[in-house]
N, C-alpha and C positions, 0 to 999 in steps of 0.2 A: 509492382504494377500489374494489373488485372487488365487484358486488352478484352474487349465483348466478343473481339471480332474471334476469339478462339477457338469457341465452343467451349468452354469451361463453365461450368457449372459455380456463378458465380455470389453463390451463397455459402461453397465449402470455407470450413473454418468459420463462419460468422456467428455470433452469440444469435440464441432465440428475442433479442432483444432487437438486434440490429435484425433479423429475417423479418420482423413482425414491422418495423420501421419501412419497410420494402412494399408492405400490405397495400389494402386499398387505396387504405387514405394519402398516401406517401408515395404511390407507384407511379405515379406519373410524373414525379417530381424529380425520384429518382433515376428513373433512367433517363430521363432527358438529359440529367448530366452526365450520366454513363455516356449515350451517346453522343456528348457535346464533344467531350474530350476522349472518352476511351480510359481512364486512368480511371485506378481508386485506390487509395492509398491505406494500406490496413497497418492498423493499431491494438496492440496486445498489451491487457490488462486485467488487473481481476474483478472489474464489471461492478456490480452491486450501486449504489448512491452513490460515486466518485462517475460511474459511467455515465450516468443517468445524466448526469448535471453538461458532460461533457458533450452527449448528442446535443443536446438543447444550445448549449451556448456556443459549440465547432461548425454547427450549422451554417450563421455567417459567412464564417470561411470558406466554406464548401459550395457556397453560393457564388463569391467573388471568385469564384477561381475556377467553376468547374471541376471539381476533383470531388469525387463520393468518398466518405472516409467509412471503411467498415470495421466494425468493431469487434475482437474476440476475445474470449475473456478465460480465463485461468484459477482456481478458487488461491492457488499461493504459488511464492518462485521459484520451487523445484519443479513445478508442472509448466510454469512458462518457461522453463530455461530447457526442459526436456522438449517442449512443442518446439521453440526455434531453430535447438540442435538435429529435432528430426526433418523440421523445412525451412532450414535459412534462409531461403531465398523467398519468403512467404508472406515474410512480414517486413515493415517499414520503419514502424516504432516502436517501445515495449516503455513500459512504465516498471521501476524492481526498486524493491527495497534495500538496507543494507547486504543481509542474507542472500538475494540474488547475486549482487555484484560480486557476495563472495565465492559465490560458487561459480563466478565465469572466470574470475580469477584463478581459482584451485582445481575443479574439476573441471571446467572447460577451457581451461589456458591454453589449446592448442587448436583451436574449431575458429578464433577471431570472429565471435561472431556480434562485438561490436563496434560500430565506427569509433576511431579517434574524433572527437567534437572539436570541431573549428570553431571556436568563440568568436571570431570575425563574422560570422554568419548569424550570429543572434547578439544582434547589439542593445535589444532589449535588455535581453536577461545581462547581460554584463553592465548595462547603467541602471536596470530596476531592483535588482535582486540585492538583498541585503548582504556584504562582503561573507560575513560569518556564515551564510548558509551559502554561500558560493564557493567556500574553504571548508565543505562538510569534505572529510575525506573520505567516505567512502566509496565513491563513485569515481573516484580516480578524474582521467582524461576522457572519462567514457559517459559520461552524463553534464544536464544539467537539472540542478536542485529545483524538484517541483512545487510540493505542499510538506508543509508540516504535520509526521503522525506521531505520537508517541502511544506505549500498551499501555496503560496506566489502568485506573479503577474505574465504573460504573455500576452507580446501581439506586435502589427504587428508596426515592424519600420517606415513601408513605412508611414502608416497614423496617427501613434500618437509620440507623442516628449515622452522623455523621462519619462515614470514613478520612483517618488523615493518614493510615501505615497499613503496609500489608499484612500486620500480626492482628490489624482491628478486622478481619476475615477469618481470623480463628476463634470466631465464637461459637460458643455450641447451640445458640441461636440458631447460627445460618447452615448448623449443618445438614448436607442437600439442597443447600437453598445456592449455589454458586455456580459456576460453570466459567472452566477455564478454556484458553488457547489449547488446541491437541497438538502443538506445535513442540518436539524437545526442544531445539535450541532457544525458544522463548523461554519455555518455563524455568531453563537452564540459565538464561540474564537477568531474568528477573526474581527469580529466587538468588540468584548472585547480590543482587540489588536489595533484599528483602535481609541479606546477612552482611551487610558490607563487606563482601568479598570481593577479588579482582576476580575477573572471569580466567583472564588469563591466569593466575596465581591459583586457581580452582583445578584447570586444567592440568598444570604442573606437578599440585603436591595431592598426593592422594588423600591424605585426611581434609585436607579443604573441599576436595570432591565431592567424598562421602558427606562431608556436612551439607554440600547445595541439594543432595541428591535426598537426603534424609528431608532438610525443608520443603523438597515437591513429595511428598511422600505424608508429612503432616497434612500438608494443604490438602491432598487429595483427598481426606477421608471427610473434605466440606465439598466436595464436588460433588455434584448430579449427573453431569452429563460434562463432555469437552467439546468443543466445536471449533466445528470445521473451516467455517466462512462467515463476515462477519453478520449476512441475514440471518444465522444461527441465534449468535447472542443476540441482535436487535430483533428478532424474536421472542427469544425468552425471556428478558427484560419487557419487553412487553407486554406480554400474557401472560406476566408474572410465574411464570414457568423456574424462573429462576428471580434471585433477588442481588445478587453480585455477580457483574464479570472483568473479568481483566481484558478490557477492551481499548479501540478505538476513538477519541473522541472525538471525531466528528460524528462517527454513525451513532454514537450519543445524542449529541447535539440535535442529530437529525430527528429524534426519539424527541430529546424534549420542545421541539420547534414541531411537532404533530401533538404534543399535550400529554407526554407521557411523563407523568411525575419520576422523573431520572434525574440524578447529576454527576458529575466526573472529577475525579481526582488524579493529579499524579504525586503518589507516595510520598513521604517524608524523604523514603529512603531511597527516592528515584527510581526511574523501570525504564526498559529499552526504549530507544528509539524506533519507529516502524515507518517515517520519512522518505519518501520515493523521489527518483531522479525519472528525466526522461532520457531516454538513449537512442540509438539510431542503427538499426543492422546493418552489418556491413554489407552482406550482398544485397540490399534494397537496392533497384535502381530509380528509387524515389529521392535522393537524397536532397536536391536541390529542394524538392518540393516538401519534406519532410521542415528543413531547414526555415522556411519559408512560414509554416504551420506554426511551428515550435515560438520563433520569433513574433508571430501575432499573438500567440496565448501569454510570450511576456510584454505586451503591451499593458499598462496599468489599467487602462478599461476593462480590457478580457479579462484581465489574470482576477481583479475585482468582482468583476460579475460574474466568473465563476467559483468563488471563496463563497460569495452568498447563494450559489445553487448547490457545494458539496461541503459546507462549514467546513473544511480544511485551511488553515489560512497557509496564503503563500506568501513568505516575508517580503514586500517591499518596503521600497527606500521611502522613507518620510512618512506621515503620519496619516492614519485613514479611516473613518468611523466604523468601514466594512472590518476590519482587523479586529476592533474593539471587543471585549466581551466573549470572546471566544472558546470553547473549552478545551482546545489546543493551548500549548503556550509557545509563546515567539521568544521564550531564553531558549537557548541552547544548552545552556547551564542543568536546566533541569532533569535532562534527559542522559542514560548511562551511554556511555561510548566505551567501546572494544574493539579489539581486532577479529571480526568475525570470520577471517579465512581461518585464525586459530581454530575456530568452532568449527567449521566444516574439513579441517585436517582431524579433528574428533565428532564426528556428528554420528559415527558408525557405533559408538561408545556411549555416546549421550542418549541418541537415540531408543539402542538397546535395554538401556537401564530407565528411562522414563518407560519406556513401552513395557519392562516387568512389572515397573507402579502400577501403573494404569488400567494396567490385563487389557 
């Protein structure tokens, strides 16, 4: 919680998103609830189209309730999980993917720096939420399941033929024309995915290794550039800067719902999951109010109208034209599942050796 009355300077931490929301147009608006209540409850995530959607449609809430939700944002999970560990008591909410939770697991298993979620507190999400994504395991007792993301393919209709595998990205067409995740342990799943490899069994036997390690190694020499965040590729796919990424499909989606001749695939051969949970800091002393938030975005109204402002779909129960057509997919099935603390008990390894690829 954020009191006014402190003197604190009360835009530290905020994205230039959420400052510029503070601006003229919005200043009055804002502090009135500042000063209504005193509270503001901040939310950490990594910003881009999922943010966007979320000031527009949190608004409501923020209204009914008197509480300013401010937003900051992080480009991936080892930079959010490093920002929480350096100010736990800073933030309220965090948004993490698999890979985060595994790293609060493994390397931060002794900081507690997430709440155990009381599922009695959002009875939403426990009668809305499709059982199968409510039984994602990677989130433990420490979340609950927000939108569906997986890595899969994107890329530009006009100049390539259809992608169905990730070997259809080693053409000598596209080479320079692609641009992957800089991320090791993705390229590390989904090159698992791309040889039918277990991840785990990769990490075990050293020739399996060297074979995942060889397949990021092929791919690289159709790479252009790697990137960072997902305005990167939804960039490049734009401006055609690049013509294949191993991306995101909502911020696909997002591309072609602005008229960007794009479309998205997830492989034959499957690719990671990249699916977020919401979670709750421990030392927030928002919790009640945190709890309160959470449970109105599982309301089927909100959680709807915000699947049609960030194309992520969030699986509810029963059937809904917002759902439809999406270029996410609501199997579970499709998507590669591991034990990603495995990964981050070797991430020093994988890291190292995608970074000798890559220069």
């Amino acid at each position: 919680m954020r009191d006014v009355s402190t003197g604190e300077n009360p835009t530290r931490g905020m994205s230039r998103r959420s400052y510029l929301q503070l601006g003229a147009g919005a200043s009055a608006v804002a502090l009135a609830g500042c000063l209504g209540s005193g509270e503001t409850l901040t939310y950490l995530n990594r910003g881009g189209a999922i943010q966007d959607a979320e000031i527009e449609v949190l608004q409501e809430w923020e209204d009914e309730n008197d509480i300013q939700i401010e937003f900051d944002e992080q480009p991936d999970d080892t930079d959010m999980m490093e920002q929480m560990s350096t100010d736990p008591g800073g933030y309220d909410i965090v948004t993490l993917s698999p890979y985060g939770y595994a790293l609060d697991s493994v390397q931060y298993a002794d900081e507690d720096l997430l709440l155990d979620i009381d599922y009695d507190e959002v009875p939403n999400y426990t009668e809305n939420i499709q059982e199968e994504w409510q039984d994602q395991e990677f989130f433990g007792d420490k979340g609950l399941f927000y939108h569906v993301s997986a890595q899969g393919i994107g890329y530009n209709t006009d100049e390539v033929d259809e992608i169905t595998s990730w070997d259809d990205i080693k053409d000598p067409d596209l080479e320079g024309e692609v641009t992957l995740f800089s991320s090791g342990p993705t390229r590390f799943g989904n090159s698992c995915a791309a040889l039918g490899i277990d991840v785990a069994d990769a990490l075990e036997d050293d020739d399996l290794y060297d074979e995942v390690m060889d397949e990021i190694e092929e791919m690289d020499q159709y790479v252009y550039q790697y990137w960072d965040s997902g305005q990167d590729f939804m960039g490049d796919l734009s401006e055609e800067e690049a013509y294949v990424a191993d991306a995101w499909g909502g911020r696909v989606e997002t591309l072609a719902e602005d008229g960007d001749p794009v479309d998205y695939v997830i492989p034959e051969e499957g690719c990671i999951s990249w699916s977020v949970a919401f979670s709750i800091l421990e030392e927030s002393d928002m919790h009640e109010e945190a709890y309160d938030l959470l449970n109105w975005i599982y309301e089927e109204e909100t959680a709807l109208e915000m699947v049609e402002h960030h194309y992520y779909p969030i699986p509810l129960e029963g059937d809904h034209d917002e759902l439809e057509g999406r270029f996410e997919s609501l199997d579970a099935d499709d998507v590669l599942t591991f034990d990603w603390e495995l990964v981050v008990e070797n991430i020093e390894r994988i890291e190292q050796d995608f970074a000798n690829i890559t220069g």
